[in-house]
Steps between C-alpha positions, in 0.01 A plus 500: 500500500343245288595547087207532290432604149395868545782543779587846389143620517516346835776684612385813364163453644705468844698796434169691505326387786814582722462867295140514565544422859774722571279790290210400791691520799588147586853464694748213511423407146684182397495323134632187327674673255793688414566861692266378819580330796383131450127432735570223748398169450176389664534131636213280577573343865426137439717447166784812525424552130402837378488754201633850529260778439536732144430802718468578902402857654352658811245720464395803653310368741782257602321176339721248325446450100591225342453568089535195239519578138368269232506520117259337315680193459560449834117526699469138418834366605551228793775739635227767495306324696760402755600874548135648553436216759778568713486907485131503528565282838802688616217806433290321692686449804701817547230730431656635133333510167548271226490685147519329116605749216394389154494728145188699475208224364611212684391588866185294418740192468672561742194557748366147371856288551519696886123354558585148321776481753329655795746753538435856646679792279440827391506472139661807284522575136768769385570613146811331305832647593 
């Protein structure tokens, strides 16, 4: 889990998304932060490098969700970037979907830095924690 400035918004923004999830119906819930079982890693083939997932669920319907949370200071950020390549590919190529959770009002941005990257998410905007 990479340290940023807003890093308990972060994790509370995490904390939610596993509660909203588990309030929906999604199973196997996993979470980068304290009281969950950590998500694991998801490698690209070529380098071995990877990023771990800030949450990881089934859903009803047995697909794979992979869920990254960004703050505002963070939609911009090379390791931003590097994360929503790989789990929108690792989306790609096992059938799962790929989701980015920002605060409420910054969906837009995100939705811009996913096209500027040509990366296929499902963007999300929850209320602060």
């Amino acid at each position: 889990m990479t340290k940023r400035r807003s890093q308990s918004k972060h994790d509370k923004m995490v904390r939610r998304v596993a509660e909203l999830l588990a309030e929906k119906g999604y199973r196997n819930i996993k979470a980068d932060i304290k009281g969950y079982e950590k998500p694991d890693r998801i490698i690209w083939c070529e380098t071995r490098t990877g990023h771990i997932p800030d949450v990881t669920a089934w859903d009803r319907n047995g697909k794979f969700n992979l869920f990254e949370v960004e703050t505002e200071d963070s939609i911009y950020d090379q390791h931003t970037e590097e994360q929503w390549r790989l789990f929108s590919a690792y989306a790609r190529q096992h059938s799962a979907k790929f989701w980015v959770v920002v605060p409420k009002g910054w969906g837009a941005d995100a939705q811009r830095r996913a096209d500027e990257l040509g990366v296929s998410a499902e963007i999300c905007e929850i209320s602060d924690p």
